[in-house]
KOLLOLUM-208853 format. One record per residue (C-alpha): residue number from 1; residue in one letter; chain; z, x, y. Coordinates in pm, 1 decimal, padded with zeros to 6 digits, always signed. Example, Ala and Ser with C-alpha at 12.3 -4.5 7.8 and 13.67 -1.06 7.14 Angstrom:
    n  res  chain        c3        c1        c2
    1    A      A  +00780.0  +01230.0  -00450.0
    2    S      A  +00714.0  +01367.0  -00106.0
END
This chain:
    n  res  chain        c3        c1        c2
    1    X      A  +06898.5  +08379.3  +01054.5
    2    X      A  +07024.9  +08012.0  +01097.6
    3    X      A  +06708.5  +07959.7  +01351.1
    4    X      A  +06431.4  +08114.0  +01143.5
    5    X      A  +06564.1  +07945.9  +00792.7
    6    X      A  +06534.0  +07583.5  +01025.1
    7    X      A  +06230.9  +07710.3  +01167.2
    8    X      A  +06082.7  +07752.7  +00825.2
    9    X      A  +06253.8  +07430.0  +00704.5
   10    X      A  +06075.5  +07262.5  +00931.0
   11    X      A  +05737.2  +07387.1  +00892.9
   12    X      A  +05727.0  +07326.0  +00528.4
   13    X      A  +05860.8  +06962.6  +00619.6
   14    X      A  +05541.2  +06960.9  +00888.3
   15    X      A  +05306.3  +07103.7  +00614.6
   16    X      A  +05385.4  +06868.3  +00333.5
   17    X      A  +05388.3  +06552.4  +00530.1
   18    X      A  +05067.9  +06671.0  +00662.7
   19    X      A  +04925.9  +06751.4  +00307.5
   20    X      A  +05040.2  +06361.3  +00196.1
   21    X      A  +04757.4  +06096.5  +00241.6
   22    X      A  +04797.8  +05764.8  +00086.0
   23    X      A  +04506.8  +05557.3  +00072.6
   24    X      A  +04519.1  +05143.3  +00085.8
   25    X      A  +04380.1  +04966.8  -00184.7
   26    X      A  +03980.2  +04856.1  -00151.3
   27    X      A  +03922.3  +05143.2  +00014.0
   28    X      A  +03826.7  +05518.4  -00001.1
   29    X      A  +03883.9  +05758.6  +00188.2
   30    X      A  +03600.4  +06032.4  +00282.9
   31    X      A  +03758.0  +06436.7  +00324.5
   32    X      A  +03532.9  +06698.3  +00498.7
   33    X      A  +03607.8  +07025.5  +00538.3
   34    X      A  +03466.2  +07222.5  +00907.9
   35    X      A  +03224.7  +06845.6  +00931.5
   36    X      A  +03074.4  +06922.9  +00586.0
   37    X      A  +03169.2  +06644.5  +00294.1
   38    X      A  +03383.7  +06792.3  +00075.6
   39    X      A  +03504.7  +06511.0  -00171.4
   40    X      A  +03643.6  +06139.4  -00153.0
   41    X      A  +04016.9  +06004.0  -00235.8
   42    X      A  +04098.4  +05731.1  -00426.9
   43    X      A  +04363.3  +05443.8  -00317.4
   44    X      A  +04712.9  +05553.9  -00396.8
   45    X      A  +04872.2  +05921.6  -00257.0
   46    X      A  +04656.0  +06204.9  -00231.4
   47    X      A  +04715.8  +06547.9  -00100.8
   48    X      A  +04514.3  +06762.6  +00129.2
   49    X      A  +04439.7  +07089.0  +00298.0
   50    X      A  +04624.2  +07080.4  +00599.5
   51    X      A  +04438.7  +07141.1  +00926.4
   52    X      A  +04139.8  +07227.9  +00761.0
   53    X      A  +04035.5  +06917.6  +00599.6
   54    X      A  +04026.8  +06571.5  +00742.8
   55    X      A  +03977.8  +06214.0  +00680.9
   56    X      A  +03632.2  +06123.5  +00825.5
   57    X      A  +03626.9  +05798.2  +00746.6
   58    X      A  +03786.0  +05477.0  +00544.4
   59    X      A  +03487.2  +05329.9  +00356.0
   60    X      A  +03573.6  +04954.3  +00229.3
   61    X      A  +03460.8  +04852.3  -00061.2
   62    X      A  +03570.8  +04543.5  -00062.1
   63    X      A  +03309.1  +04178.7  +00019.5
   64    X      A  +03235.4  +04148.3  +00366.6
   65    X      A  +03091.3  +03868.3  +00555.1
   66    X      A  +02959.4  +03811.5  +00909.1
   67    X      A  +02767.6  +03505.5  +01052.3
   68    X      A  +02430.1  +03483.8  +01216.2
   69    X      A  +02280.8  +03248.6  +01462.2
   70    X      A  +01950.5  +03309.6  +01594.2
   71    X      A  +01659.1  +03148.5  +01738.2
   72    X      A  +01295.3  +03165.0  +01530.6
   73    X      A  +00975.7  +02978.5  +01590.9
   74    X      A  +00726.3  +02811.6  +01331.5
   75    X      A  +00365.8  +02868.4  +01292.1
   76    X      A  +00355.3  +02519.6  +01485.1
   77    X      A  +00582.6  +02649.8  +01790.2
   78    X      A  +00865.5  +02450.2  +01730.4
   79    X      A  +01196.2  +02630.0  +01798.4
   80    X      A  +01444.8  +02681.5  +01465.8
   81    X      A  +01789.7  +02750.5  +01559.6
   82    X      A  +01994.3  +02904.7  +01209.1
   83    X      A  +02312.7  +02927.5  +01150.3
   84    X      A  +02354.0  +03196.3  +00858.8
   85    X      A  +02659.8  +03347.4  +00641.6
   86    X      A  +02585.1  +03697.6  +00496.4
   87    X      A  +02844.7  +03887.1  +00236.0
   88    X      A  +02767.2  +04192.3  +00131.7
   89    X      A  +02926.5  +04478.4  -00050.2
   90    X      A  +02916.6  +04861.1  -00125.6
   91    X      A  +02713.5  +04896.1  -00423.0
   92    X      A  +02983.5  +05075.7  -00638.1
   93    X      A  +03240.4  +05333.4  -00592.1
   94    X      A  +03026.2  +05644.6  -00677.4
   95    X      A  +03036.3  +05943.3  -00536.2
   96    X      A  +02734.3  +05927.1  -00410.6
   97    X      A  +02727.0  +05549.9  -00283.0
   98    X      A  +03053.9  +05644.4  -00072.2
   99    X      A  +02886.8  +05913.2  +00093.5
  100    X      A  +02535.9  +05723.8  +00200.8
  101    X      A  +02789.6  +05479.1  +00316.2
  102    X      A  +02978.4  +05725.2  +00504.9
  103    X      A  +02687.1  +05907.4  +00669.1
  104    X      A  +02406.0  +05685.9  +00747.4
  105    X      A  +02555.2  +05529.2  +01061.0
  106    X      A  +02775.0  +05618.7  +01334.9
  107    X      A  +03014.4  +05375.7  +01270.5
  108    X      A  +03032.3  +04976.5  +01112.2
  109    X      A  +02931.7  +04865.9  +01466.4
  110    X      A  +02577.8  +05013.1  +01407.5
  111    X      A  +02561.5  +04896.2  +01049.5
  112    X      A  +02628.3  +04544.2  +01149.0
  113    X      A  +02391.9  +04575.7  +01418.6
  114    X      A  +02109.2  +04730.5  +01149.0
  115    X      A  +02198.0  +04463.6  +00900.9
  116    X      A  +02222.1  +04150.7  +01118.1
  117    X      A  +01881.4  +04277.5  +01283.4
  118    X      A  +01687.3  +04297.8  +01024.2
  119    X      A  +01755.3  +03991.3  +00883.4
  120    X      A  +01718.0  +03819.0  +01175.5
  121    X      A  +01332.8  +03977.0  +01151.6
  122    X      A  +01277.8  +03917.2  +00802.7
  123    X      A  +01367.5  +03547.5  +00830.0
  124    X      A  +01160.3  +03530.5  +01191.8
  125    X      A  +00871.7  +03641.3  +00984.3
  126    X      A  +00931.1  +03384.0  +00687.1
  127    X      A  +00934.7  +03109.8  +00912.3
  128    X      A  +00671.5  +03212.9  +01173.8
  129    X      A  +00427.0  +03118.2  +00887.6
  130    X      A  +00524.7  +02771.1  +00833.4
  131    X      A  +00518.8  +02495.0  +00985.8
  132    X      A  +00819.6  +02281.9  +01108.9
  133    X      A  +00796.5  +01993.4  +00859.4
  134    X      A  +00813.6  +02223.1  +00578.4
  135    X      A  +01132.2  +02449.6  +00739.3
  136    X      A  +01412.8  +02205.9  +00579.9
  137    X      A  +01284.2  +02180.9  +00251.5
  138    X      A  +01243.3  +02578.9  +00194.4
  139    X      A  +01645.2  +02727.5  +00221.1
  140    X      A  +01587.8  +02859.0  -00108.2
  141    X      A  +01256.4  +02988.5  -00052.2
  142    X      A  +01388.9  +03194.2  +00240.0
  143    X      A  +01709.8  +03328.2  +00094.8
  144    X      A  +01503.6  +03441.5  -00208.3
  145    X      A  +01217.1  +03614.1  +00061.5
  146    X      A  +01486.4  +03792.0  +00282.9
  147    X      A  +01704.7  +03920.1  -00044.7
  148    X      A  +01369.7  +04068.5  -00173.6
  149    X      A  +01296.8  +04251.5  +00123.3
  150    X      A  +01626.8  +04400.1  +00258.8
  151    X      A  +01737.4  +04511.6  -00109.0
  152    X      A  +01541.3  +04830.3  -00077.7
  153    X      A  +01721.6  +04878.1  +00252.1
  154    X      A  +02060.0  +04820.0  +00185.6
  155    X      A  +01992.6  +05023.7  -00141.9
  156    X      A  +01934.8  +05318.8  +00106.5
  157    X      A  +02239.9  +05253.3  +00282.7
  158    X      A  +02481.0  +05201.0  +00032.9
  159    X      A  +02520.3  +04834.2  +00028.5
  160    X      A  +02351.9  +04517.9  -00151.9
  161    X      A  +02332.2  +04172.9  -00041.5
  162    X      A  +02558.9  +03912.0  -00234.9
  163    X      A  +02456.7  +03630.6  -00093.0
  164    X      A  +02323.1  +03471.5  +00207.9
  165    X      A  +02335.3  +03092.4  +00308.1
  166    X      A  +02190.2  +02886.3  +00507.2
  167    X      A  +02448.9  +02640.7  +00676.1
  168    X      A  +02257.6  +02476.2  +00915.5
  169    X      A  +01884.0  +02461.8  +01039.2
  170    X      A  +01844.9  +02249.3  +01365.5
  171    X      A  +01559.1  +02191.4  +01568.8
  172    X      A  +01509.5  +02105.8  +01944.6
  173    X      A  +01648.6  +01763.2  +02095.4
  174    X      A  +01244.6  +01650.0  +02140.9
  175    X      A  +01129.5  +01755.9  +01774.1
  176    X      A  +01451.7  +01626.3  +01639.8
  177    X      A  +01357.0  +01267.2  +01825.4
  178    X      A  +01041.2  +01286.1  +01698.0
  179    X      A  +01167.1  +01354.5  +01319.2
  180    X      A  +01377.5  +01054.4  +01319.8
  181    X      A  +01069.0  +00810.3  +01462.8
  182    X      A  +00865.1  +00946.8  +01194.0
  183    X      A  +01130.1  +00897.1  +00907.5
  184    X      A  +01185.3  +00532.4  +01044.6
  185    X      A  +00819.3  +00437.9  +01039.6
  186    X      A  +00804.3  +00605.8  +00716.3
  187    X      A  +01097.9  +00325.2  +00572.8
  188    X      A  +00944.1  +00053.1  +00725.6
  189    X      A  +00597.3  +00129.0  +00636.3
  190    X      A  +00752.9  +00199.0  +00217.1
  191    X      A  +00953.5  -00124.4  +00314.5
  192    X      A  +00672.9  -00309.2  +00407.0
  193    X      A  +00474.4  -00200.1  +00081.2
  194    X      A  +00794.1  -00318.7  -00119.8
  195    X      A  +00744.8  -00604.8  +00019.3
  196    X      A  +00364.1  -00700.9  -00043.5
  197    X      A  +00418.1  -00543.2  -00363.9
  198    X      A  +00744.5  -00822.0  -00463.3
  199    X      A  +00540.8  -01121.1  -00292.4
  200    X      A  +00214.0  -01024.6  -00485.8
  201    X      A  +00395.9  -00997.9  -00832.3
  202    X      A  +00603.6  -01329.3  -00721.2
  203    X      A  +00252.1  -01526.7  -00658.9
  204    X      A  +00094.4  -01355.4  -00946.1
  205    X      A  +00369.5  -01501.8  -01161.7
  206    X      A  +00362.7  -01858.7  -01014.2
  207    X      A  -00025.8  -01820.6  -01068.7
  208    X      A  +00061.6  -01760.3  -01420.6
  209    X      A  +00307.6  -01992.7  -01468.1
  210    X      A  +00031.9  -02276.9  -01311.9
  211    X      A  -00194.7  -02143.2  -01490.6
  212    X      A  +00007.8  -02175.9  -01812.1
  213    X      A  +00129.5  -02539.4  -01695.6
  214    X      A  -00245.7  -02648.8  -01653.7
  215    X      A  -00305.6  -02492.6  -01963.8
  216    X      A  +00014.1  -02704.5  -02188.1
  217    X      A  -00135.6  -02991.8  -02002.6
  218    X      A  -00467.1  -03010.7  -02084.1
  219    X      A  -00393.6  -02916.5  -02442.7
  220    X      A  -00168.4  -03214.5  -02400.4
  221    X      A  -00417.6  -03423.1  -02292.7
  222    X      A  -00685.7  -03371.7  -02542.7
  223    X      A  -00398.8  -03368.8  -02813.9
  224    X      A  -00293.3  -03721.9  -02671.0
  225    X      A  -00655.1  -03857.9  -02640.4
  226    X      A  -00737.9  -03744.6  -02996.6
  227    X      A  -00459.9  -03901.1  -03059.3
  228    X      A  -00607.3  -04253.4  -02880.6
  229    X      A  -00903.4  -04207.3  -03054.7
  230    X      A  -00806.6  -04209.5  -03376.0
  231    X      A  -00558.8  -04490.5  -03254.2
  232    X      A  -00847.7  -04663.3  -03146.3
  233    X      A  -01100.3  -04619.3  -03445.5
  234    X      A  -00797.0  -04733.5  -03682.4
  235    X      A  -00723.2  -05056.6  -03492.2
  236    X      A  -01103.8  -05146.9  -03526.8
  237    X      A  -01087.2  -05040.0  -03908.7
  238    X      A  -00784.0  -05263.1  -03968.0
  239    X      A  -00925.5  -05588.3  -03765.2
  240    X      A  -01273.6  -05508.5  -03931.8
  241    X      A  -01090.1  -05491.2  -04274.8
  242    X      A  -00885.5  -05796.5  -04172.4
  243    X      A  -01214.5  -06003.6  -04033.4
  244    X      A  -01386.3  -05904.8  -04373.2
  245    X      A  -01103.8  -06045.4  -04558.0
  246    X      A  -01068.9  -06363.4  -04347.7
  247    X      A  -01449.5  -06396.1  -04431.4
  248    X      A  -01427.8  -06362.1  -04782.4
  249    X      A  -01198.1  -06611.7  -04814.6
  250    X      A  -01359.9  -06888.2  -04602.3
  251    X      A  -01657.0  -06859.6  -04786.3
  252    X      A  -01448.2  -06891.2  -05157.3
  253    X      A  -01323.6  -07207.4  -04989.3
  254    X      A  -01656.4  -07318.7  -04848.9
  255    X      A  -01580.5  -07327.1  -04458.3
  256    X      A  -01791.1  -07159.1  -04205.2
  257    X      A  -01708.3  -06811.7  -04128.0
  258    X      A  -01751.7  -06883.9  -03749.7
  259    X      A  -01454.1  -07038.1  -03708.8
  260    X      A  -01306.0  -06658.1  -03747.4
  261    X      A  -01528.1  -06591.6  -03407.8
  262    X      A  -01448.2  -06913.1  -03252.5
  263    X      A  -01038.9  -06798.3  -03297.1
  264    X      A  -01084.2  -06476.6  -03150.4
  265    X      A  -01269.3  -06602.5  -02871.6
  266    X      A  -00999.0  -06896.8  -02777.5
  267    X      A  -00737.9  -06582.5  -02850.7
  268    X      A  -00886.6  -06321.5  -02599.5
  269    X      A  -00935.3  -06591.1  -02347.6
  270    X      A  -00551.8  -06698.2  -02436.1
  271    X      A  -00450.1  -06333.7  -02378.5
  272    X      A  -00642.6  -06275.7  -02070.5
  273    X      A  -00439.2  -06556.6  -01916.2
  274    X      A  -00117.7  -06455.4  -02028.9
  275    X      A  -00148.1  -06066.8  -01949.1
  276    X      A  -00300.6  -06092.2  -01666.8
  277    X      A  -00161.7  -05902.6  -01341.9
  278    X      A  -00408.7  -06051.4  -01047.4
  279    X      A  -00725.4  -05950.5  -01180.5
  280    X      A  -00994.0  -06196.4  -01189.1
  281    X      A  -01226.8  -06246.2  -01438.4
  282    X      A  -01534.6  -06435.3  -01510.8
  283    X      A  -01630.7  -06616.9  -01804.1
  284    X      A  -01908.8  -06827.1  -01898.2
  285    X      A  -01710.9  -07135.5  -02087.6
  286    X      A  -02025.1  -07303.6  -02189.6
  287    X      A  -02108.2  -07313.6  -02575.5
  288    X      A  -02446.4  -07164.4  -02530.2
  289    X      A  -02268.3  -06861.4  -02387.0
  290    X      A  -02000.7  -06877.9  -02658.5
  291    X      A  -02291.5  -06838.8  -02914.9
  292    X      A  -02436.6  -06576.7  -02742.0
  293    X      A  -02064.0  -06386.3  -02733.6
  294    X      A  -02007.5  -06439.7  -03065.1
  295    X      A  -02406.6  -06334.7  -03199.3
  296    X      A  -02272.8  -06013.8  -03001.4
  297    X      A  -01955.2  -05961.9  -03161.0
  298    X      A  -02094.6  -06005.7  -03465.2
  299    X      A  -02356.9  -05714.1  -03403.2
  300    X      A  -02065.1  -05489.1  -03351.7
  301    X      A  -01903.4  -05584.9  -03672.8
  302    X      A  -02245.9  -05563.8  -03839.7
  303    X      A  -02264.0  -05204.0  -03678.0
  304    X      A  -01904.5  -05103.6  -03751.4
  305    X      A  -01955.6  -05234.1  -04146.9
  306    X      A  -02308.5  -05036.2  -04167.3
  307    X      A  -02105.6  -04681.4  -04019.2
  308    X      A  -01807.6  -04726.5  -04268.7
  309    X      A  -02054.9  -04786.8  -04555.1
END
C-alpha cells in the first residue's frame, strides 16, 4: 500500500509540474495539439494538457533589429557599399498575427534570411536606377521606396517594418578620389567667382566714388569761376563807377580828364615792376604810344558805360 500511495504521489507530482507552463514576458507561447494549432498562452503561468499538447514555439513580440551590409551598383556602374539597421516588430498580439508568425517559416533563421533578402533586392533595384552622384542625397528617398514595398510582405508574415536607416553609404577608393577632386574644383571655381564678384563691386565703387569726386569738382569749379566772374564784372563796375566819378569832378574843377588815364598808366607800369616774378614785358614808353593806350582804354570804358546803360 505504502508503494502504490508513493507511486501515485508521484505521478500526480509528474502530472502537475508537467501541466505548469509559465511564459516570459514579451513573448507568447504557441500550443498544438497532435501538430495542429490549438491556441496561444499569454506571459505569466499557464496550464496544459499533459503529453498531448506542446509548446511549438516562443513567438517574441518584442522590437528586433539586425544590420545589413551589402554591395549594390548604380545605373552608372559604380559600386555602393550600405551599411543598414532594420527593427521590426510583430504586428500585434492577435490571435491570428501569432499564428502567421508561428507558421510561415521554419524557424527565425529563415525569416531573417527572407527579410534581410529582400531588402537587400528592393534597395539593389532603387539604386540600380540612379546614378552615383545622386546616391548620397536620396537616404530618404530609399527608406521611403523599400518601406512601401516590403509592407505588403511583412503584412503576410506577421511583422511590419519600424524603421530602417541608413548609417553609412560608401563608394569605391577610385570614385571616392574622384568625388573629392570634383568637390575641390567646385570650391575653387565658387571661390574664384567670389572673388571677381568682390573685386568687380570694389572697382565699381571706386568708379563711383571718382566718378562722384569728378563730379563735386567740376561743380566746384564752375561754382568758383562764377564766382570769378562776377568778381571780375564787379571790380570793373566799381573802377568804372570810380573813373566816372574822378571824371566828374575834374571837369567841375576845370582840369583835363586825361590826367585820370595818364595815373593809371604810370600805376600799371608801377605795379608791373613791383609784382613782377621774372617775367618780361614790353612796353612802348613813347607818348605817341601812350596816346594810343589810353584812346584804347578809353574805348573800353566807352563800351563798358554803353552795356551798363
Amino acid at each position: 500500500m505504502d508503494l502504490v500511495l508513493i507511486f501515485w504521489l508521484l505521478a500526480t507530482i509528474l502530472v502537475l509540474y508537467l501541466s505548469l507552463v509559465t511564459v516570459k514576458q514579451g513573448y507568447v507561447d504557441v500550443i498544438t495539439m497532435f501538430g495542429k494549432y490549438r491556441r496561444m498562452l499569454r506571459p505569466g503561468l499557464n496550464l496544459k494538457i499533459p503529453f498531448l499538447e506542446r509548446v511549438y514555439r516562443s513567438v517574441s513580440i518584442q522590437n528586433r533589429s539586425v544590420e545589413l551590409e551589402f554591395q549594390a551598383v548604380t545605373q552608372d556602374q559604380a559600386n555602393v557599399y550600405f551599411k543598414n539597421m532594420l527593427l521590426y516588430a510583430v504586428q500585434n498580439d492577435g490571435e491570428e498575427t501569432i499564428k502567421k508568425v508561428a507558421f510561415k517559416f521554419f524557424s527565425d533563421r529563415d525569416l531573417m534570411q527572407a527579410l534581410t533578402r529582400t531588402i537587400e533586392g528592393t534597395i539593389r533595384a532603387f539604386v540600380a536606377t540612379k546614378r552615383q552622384s545622386e546616391i548620397l542625397s536620396l537616404r530618404r528617398e530609399i527608406v521611403a521606396f523599400v518601406k512601401e514595398e516590403i509592407d505588403q510582405s511583412l503584412e503576410e508574415w506577421g511583422y511590419h517594418l519600424i524603421d530602417l536607416q541608413i548609417n553609412d553609404i560608401t563608394f569605391d577608393q577610385q570614385i571616392l578620389e574622384s568625388m573629392s577632386r570634383v568637390v575641390a574644383s567646385n570650391n575653387l571655381k565658387a571661390a574664384a567667382e567670389n572673388e571677381g564678384q568682390a573685386l568687380l563691386i570694389t572697382k565699381t565703387k571706386a568708379a563711383e566714388a571718382e566718378g562722384n569726386a569728378i563730379k563735386i569738382s567740376a561743380q566746384a569749379e564752375r561754382e568758383a569761376a562764377r564766382l570769378r566772374g562776377q568778381g571780375v564784372a564787379l571790380f570793373r563796375q566799381e573802377v568804372a563807377k570810380g573813373m566816372t566819378e574822378a571824371a566828374e569832378q575834374l571837369k567841375q574843377a576845370n582840369l583835363d580828364t586825361n590826367v585820370i588815364l595818364f595815373s593809371m598808366w604810370t600805376e600799371a607800369i608801377k605795379n608791373f615792376a613791383e609784382a613782377g616774378k621774372g617775367n618780361v614785358i614790353f612796353l612802348d614808353g613813347s607818348s605817341d604810344n601812350m596816346q594810343k593806350t589810353m584812346k584804347q582804354i578809353m574805348a573800353l570804358m566807352q563800351m563798358d558805360s554803353q552795356k551798363q546803360s
